[in-house]
N, C-alpha and C positions, 0 to 999 in steps of 0.2 A: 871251803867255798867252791873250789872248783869240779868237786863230785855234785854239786846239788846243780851246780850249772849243765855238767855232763846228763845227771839225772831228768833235768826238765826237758833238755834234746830227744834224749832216749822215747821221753811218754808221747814225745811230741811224735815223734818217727812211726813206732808202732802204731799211733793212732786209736781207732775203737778198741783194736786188740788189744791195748793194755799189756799189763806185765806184771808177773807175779812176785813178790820178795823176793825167789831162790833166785829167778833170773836176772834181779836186781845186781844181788850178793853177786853170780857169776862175772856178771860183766864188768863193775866196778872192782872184784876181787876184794869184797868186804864181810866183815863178820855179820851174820843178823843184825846183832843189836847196832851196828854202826849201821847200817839201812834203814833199820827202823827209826834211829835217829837223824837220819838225815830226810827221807819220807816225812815224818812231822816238823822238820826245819821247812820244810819245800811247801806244804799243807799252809802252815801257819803265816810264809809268806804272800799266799795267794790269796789267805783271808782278811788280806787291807782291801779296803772302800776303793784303792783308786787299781786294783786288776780287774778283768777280765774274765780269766778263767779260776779253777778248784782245781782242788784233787780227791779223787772218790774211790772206796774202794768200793766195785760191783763186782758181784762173785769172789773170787778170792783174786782178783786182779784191780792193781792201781791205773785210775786211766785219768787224760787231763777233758776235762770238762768244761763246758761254759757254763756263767751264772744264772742260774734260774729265773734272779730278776730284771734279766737283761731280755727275757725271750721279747717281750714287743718289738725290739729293735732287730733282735734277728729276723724275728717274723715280715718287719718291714724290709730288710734286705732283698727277703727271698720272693716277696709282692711284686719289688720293682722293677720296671721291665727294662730299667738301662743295667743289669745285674742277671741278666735272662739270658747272656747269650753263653753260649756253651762253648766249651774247653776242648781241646784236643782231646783230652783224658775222658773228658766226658762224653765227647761221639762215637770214641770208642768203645766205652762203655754202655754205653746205648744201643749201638751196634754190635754189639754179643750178643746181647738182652733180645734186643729184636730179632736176631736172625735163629735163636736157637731157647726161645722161651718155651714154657717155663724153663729155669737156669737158678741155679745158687750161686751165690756167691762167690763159693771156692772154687765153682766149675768157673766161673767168669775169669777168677783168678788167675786159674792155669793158662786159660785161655792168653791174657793180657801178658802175664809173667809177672805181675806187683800185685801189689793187695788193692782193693777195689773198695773195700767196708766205707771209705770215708766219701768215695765218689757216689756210690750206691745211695748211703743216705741223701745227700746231697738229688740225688735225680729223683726220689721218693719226696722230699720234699719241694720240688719244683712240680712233683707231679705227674711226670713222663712214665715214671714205673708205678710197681705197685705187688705188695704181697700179694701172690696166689696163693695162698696155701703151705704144704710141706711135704718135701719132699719123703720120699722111705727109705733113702740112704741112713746110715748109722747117725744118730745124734740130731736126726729128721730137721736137717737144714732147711730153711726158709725157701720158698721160691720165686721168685720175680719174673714179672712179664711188663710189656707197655701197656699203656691207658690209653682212650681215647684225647688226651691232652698230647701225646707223644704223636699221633696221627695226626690232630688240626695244625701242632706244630710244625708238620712237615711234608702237612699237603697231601695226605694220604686219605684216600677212601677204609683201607683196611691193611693189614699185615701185608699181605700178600701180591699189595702194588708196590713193595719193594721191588728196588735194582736187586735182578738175577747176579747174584754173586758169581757164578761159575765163570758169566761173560766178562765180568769186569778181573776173573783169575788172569782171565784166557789173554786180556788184555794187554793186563801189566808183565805178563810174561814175553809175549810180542815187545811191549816196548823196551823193555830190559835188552832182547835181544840185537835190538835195531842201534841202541847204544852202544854194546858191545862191539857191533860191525863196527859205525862209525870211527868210534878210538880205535880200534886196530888197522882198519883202513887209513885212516886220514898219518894215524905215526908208525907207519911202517918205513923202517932203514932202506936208504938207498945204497943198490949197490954198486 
């Protein structure tokens, strides 16, 4: 019982990314067939009437899913504009997007240091991004830029009446340093 509880965390954590049986096997330290039997224990519980989510294998990856006949309601989620407002995660992720588009995923990634896949959808379906295209990196990853939805949302004419990032470096370096002074001023040993 408590591997398929460990199991559900796991699909939940990776996210889009999914996870494949071996990685399943590695991290619980189980045999195939004890994976695969716990995978259709895990399946089998998601298919009662009163969950939420599945379990799907896309590609040769298990990932957790919502139900198909629930989209109205998701769809009304992402309409409504008390559910509009955006996340820390997510202006940052908008703010990669925007200052260095087109961008993939993975590049957004490195950039942030965590995985992005679930915040990305999430900003595609609000609207604010949008596939450009493909890249011509190996495995010709997706690319993303903003929409003009990401502009009226934020009061821009175009890309390029962005805040100059270099002044707002120059800034937070300046104020770093004025804190520094500060504490070292203010507690310095009398002697």
């Amino acid at each position: 019982m408590k591997n398929k509880a460990v199991l559900e965390g796991l699909l939940f954590v990776v996210g889009e990314d999914g996870l494949t049986l071996n990685q399943i096997e590695d991290v619980l330290e189980l045999e195939e067939e004890a994976v695969k039997q716990l995978v259709n224990d895990l399946k089998h519980s998601y298919e009662q009437e009163d969950r939420g989510l599945r379990i799907d294998f896309l590609g040769n990856r298990l990932k957790l899913t919502t139900k198909f006949e629930h989209r109205q309601y998701y769809q009304k989620l992402l309409e409504n504009p008390d559910t509009n407002i955006l996340s820390q995660a997510a202006l940052e992720t908008l703010a990669i997007i925007a200052y260095n588009e087109p961008i993939t995923r993975m590049q957004v990634d490195k950039i942030r240091g965590v995985g992005s896949s679930q915040m990305i959808r999430k900003l595609v379906a609000k609207g604010l991004i949008k596939e450009s295209g493909r890249s011509n990196l190996p495995g010709r990853p997706i690319l993303y830029e903003t929409t003009n939805d990401f502009l009226d949302y934020f009061g821009l004419n175009s890309i390029e009446d962005l805040p100059d990032m270099e002044k707002y470096i120059e800034q937070s370096e300046q104020d770093i340093e004025e804190e520094k002074d500060l504490y070292t001023s203010k507690y310095q040993e009398q002697a």
